[in-house]
N, C-alpha and C positions, 0 to 999 in steps of 0.2 A: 540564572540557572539554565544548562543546556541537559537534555538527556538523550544521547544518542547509540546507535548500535555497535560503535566502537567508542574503546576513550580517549583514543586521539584525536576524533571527529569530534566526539563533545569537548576535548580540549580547545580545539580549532575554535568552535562557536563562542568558548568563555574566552582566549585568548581576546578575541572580535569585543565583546560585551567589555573588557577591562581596558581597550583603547576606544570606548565613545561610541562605541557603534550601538546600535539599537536593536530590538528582538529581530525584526527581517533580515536586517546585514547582519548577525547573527548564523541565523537557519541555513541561508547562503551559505556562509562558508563550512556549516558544517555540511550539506547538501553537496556542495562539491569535494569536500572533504573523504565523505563517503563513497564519493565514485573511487578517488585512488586507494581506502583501505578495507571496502567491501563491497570491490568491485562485480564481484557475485548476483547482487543483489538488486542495484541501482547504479544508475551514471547517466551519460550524456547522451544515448540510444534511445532515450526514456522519455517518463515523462511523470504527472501525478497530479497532484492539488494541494494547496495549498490554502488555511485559512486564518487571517490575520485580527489584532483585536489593539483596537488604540483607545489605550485608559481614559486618554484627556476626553475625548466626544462619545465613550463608552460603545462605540459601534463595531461590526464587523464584517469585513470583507473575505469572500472568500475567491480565489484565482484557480480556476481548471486550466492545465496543460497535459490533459489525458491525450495518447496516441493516437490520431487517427487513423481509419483506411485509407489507402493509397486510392488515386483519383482512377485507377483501372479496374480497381475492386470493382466485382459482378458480386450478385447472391447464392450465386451457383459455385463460388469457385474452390469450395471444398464439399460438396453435393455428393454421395453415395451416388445419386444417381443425374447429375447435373452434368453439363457439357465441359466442366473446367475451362479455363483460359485460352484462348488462342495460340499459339506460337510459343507459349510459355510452357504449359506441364496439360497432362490432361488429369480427367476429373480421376478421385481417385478412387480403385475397386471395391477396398477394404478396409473396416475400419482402423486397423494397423497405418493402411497408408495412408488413411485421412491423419489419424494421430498426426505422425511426422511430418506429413506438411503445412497443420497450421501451426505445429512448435518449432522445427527446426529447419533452419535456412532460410531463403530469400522472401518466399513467398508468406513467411509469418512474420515479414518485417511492418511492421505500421509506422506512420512518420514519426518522428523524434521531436516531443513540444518541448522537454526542461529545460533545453537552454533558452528557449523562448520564453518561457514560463518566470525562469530564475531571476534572468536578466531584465524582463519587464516588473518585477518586484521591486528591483533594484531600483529602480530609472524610479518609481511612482514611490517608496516609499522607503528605501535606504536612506542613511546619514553617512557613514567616511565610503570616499573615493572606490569606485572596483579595486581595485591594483592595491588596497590594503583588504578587503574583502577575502579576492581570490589567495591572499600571500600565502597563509596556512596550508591548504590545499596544494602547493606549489611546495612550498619546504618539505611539506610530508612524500610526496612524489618524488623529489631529489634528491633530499637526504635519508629517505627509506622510512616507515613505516613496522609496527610489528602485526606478523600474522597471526591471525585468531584462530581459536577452532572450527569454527564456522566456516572460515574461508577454506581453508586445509580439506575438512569433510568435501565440500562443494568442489574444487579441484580434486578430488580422489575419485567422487562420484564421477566423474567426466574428462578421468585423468590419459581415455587412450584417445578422447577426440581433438584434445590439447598435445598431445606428444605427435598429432598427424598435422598439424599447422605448426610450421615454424616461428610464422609471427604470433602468434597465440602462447606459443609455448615460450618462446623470450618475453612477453608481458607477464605472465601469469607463472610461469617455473625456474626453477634455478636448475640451469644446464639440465633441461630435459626430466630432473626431478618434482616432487611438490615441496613445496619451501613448510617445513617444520613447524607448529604450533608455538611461534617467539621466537624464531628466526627473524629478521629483516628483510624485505624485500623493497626494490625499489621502482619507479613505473616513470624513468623520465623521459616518454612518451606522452603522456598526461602533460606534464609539465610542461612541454613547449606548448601543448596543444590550450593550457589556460592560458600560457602568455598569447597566445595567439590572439586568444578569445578578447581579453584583458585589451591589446591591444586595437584590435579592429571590430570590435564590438559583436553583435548579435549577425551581422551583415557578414561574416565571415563564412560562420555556422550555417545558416542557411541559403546563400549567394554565392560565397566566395570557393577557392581551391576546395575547403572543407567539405564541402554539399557535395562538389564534384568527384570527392574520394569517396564520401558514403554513398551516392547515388552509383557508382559506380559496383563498391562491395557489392552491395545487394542485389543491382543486377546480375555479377556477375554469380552470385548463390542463387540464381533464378527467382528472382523477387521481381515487383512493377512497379516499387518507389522510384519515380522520376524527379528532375530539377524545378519543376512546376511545383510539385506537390511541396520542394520544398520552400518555394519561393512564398507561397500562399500561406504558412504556416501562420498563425494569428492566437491569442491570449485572451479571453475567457475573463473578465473580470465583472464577479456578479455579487448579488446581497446575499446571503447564507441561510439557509432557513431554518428553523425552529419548530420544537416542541413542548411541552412541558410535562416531565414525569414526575409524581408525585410534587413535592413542594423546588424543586426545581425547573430551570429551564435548559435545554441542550441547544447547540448553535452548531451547524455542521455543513459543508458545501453542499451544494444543489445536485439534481443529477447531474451527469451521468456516476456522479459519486454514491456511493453503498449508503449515504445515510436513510434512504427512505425504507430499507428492511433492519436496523439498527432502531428507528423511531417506530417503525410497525411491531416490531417485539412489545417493545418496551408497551406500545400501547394496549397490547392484549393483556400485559402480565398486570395494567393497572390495576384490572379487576380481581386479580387476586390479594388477599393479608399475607403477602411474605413476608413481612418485617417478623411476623408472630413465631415465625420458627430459623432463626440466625445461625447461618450456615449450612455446608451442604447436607443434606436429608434425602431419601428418593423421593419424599414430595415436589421439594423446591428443584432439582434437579427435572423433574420431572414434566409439569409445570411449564417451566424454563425452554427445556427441548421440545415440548409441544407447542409452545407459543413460534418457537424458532421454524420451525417443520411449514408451517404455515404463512410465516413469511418468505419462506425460502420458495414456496409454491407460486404464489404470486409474482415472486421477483422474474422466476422462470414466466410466468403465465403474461404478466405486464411491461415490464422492466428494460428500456433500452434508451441510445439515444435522444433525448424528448423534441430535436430540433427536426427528426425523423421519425418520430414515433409518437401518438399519444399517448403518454402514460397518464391512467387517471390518479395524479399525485392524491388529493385532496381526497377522495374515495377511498385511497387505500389506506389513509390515517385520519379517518373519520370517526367519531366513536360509535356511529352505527356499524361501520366494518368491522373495527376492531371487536369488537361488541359481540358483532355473527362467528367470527372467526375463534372467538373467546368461547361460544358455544356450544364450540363443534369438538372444543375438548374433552373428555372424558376424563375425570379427574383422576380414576383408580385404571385404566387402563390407556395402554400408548393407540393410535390410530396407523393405520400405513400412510405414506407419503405418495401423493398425487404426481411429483412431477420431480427427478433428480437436477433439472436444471444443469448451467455449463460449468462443471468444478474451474476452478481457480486455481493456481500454484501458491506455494506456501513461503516465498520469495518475497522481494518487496524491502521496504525500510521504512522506519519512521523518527520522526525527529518533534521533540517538545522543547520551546524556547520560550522565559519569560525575564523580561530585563528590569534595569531600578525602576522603570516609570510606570509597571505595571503592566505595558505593552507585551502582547503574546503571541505567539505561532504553533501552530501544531499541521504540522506537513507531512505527506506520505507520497514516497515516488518510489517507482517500479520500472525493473526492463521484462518483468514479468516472473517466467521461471529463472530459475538459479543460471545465471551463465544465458540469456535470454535464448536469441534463436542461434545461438555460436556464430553467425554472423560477425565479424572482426576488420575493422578500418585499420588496416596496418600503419599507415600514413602519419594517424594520429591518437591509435591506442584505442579506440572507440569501439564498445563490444552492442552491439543492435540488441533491441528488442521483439520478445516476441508475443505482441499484445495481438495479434489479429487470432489467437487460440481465444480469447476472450471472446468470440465471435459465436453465434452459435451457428453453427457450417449448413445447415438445414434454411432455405429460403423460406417467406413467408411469416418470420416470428418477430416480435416485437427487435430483437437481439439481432437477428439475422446481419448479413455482411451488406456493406452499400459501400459506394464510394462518400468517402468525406465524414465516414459516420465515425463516431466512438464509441467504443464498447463498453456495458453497463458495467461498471465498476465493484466491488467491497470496499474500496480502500475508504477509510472514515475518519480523516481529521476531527477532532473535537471538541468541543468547550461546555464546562460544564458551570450554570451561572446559580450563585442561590442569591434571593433578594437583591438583583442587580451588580450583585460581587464577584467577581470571576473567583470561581473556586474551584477546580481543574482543567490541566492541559494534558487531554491525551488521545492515545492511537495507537495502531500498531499494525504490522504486518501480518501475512497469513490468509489471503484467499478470503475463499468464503467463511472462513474462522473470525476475520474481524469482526464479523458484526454479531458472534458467538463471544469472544475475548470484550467488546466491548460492551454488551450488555451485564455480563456477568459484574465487570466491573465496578459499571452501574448500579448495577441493582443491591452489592455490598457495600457501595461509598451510602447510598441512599437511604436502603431498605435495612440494613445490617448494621449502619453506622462503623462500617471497617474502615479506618485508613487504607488509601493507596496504596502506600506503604506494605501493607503487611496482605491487602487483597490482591495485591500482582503476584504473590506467591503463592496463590489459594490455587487447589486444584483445580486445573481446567473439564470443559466438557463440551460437546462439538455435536448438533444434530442435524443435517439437514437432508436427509434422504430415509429410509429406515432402519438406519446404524448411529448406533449411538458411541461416539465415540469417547472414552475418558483417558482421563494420566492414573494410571496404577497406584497413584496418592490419593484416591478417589475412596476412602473408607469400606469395608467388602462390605458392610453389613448395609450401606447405601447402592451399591453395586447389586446385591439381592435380590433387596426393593425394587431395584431398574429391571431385573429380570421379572421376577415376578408381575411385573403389570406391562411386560408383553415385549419390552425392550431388547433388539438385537446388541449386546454390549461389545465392542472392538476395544480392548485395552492395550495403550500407547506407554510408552516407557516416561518416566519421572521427568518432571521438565520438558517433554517433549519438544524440539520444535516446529511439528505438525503445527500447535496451537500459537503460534506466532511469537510476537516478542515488543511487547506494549511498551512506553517508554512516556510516563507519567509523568508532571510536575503538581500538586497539590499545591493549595493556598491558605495557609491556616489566617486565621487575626485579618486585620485590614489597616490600611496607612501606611503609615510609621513602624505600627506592632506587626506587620504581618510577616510573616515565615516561610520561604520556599522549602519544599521537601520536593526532590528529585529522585528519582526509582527509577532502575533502569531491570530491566524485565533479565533473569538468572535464566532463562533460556534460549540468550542469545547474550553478546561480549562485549554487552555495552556495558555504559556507565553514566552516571549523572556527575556535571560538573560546576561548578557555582562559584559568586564570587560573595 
């Protein structure tokens, strides 16, 4: 079973799965898959993590290839009141111009790990050959693809700064238009650019012509990625950590990954009986977004790089924190929010993969916002990321910018284990939303005893500042309740994809008898695909 944010990408991955390949050479190809048909979102400017689980020795691995800063990053170099960069841009006056230059352009480019990430997967834990891997990826790129609504929207939102690059607008428009919702489009740009890859390995991408056309883009968008920076790029392969919520256990990569405010939710809400009232209520919603509010504070207040940063993990998912934190609730009325923290963009992709053998993936990679920093490698199709807005632009914070550093993540691959059984794979895109989309999940597969299934279609809700945000499926007579006990409510349209776009596989039974059930989230164009 693949489920992914398009269904030709989850095709690609069950294509992979029905000639031999395994859950990792799977993901692959659907991962690459998804750069050429929601290019928007993720590709090879990128970068993410990935968490793997191999049935035979019940273990699991989790792989970081989050972006780094570039080796010229200062702490200053998006400061209000800091010196900015030398020779490059100066600091910026306003917070308008700060905006624009950690999103868009050269300077909010961070280095590109996923082809290092993907391809070191590949090497340590693939079964058939790259060159059948990348193949799907490659026909989709050549022989065209269909457009989604998603992509269509995200090209319309940023359809005049595509019609002012010409190589932009030949990858991404048809003759200067936006290509139609099921229209075809085709990227054989991409396609030389994996044979390349395919061919000359990972050494191409970060050494070869390649490095030297992207190192170059982005200088020339006033950015300070240099050929060092790419030369140095390097793969992250650690043990995953754990917690256990109610009679379960969660498995989810280490920082600089979003699990440790995904595992801090969940551990305040321990102390509450939701199971006692199944389904949304303004209690449980309530509850919910104040447990949330709270880790969102901390993630602001502790939260960064930990190779640069202490973060005191084990404090902040102690039951004596959670515990204080759980006490500072007030059950009948909301609190204000201490600290809004660095919003995230609502961008991203995710991918859930589980093969015959039991063996699993659950992957998330990102070029950040939609269309990343519009930075674009004509060369080779290659659209940058713009992960350094992940940054908080203020020196001195846990977060703050360094050279070499990674920025504190949402993204939350995940595994859900009961009595040693894997019994879901999921994730999902959406900023600071995922760890909002992934508790909720939780707390209905757990507390509510919902199938995946039918709670990826459960109305969402989103708090981490003092706006509470819901999808207008959100019950009024729940919505009330949220008012009445002090809640600012912001109501988002049905489906929204503010709240991301989760892409589950469930595990019923065990062995022989067991059952995949694949869900691919209705607010985004994916699909699940299975053999």
């Amino acid at each position: 079973m693949v489920v992914a944010a398009h269904p030709q990408a989850a095709q690609a991955g069950a294509q992979i799965l029905a000639e031999g390949g395994n859950a990792i050479d799977a993901a692959i190809a659907t991962a690459f898959a998804l750069a050429v048909v929601e290019p928007e979102a993720s590709g090879l400017g990128g970068g993410g993590f990935l968490l793997s689980y191999d049935s035979s020795t019940q273990s699991c691995i989790s792989m970081d290839y989050r972006e780094t800063a570039p080796s010229q990053s200062t702490d200053a170099m998006f400061s209000l009141t800091g010196p900015g960069l030398p020779d490059r841009w100066n600091a910026p006056q306003t917070e308008a111009q700060r905006d624009a230059l950690t999103k868009y352009g050269g300077q909010a480019v961070g280095v590109p790990r996923m082809v290092a990430g993907l391809l070191r997967a590949h090497e340590l834990y693939g079964r058939l050959p790259l060159a059948d891997v990348l193949e799907p990826a490659i026909r989709l790129a050549e022989d065209g693809f269909t457009v989604s609504d998603a992509f269509y929207s995200a090209v319309l939102n940023i359809y005049d700064v595509l019609i002012a690059d010409d190589a932009m607008a030949a990858a991404f428009l048809n003759d200067y238009l936006p290509y139609e919702p099921g229209e075809t489009a085709r990227r054989p740009d991409l396609a030389a650019t994996f044979r390349r890859i395919e061919s000359l390995g990972v050494d191409e991408f970060y050494r070869g012509d390649m490095a030297a056309d992207i190192v170059r883009a982005v200088q020339d968008a006033g950015g300070i990625l240099n050929l060092q920076d790419m030369r140095d790029v390097d793969v992250v392969v650690s043990e995953p950590i754990a917690t256990t919520y109610r009679d379960v256990r969660l498995v989810a990569p280490p920082l600089p990954a979003g699990s440790i405010t995904v595992f801090e939710i969940l551990g305040i809400l321990e102390g509450y009986e939701l199971g006692v009232q199944t389904g949304l209520t303004a209690d449980s919603v309530h509850l919910i977004a104040e447990a949330a509010k709270r880790a969102f504070a901390d993630r602001a207040a502790f939260v960064g790089d930990p190779l640069s940063t202490d973060v005191p993990f084990e404090m902040l998912l102690s039951p004596q924190w959670t515990a204080m934190r759980r006490d500072s609730i007030d059950i009948h009325q909301a609190t204000p929010f201490p600290d809004a923290g660095v919003l995230e963009s609502s961008s991203t992709t995710h991918i859930s993969v589980i093969d015959a053998e039991g063996n699993a993936v659950s992957l998330t990679q990102s070029i950040s916002l939609f269309f990343g920093s519009r930075v674009f490698v004509p060369e080779w199709g290659i659209l940058m990321n713009n992960t350094m807005a992940d940054f908080d632009p203020e020196p001195g914070g846990p977060n703050s910018v360094a050279a070499g550093k990674i920025p504190a993540s949402s993204m939350c691959p995940l595994f859900v284990f009961e009595s040693d059984r894997l019994r879901a794979v999921l994730g999902t895109p959406g900023g600071m939303r995922i760890a909002s989309t992934l508790v909720e999940l939780v707390v209905q597969l757990v507390d509510w005893n919902i199938p995946l299934s039918v709670a990826i279609s459960a109305p969402r809700f989103h708090s981490e500042t003092d706006t509470l945000y819901v999808e207008a499926r959100v019950p009024d007579n729940v919505i009330s309740g949220l008012e009445a006990r002090g809640h600012r409510i912001e109501v988002k349209s049905p489906f929204d994809l503010f709240f991301g776009g989760a892409h589950v596989i469930e595990i019923l039974g065990d062995g022989t008898d067991a059952v995949y059930v694949g869900v691919a989230d209705p607010r985004r164009a994916g699909q699940a695909a299975g053999l």
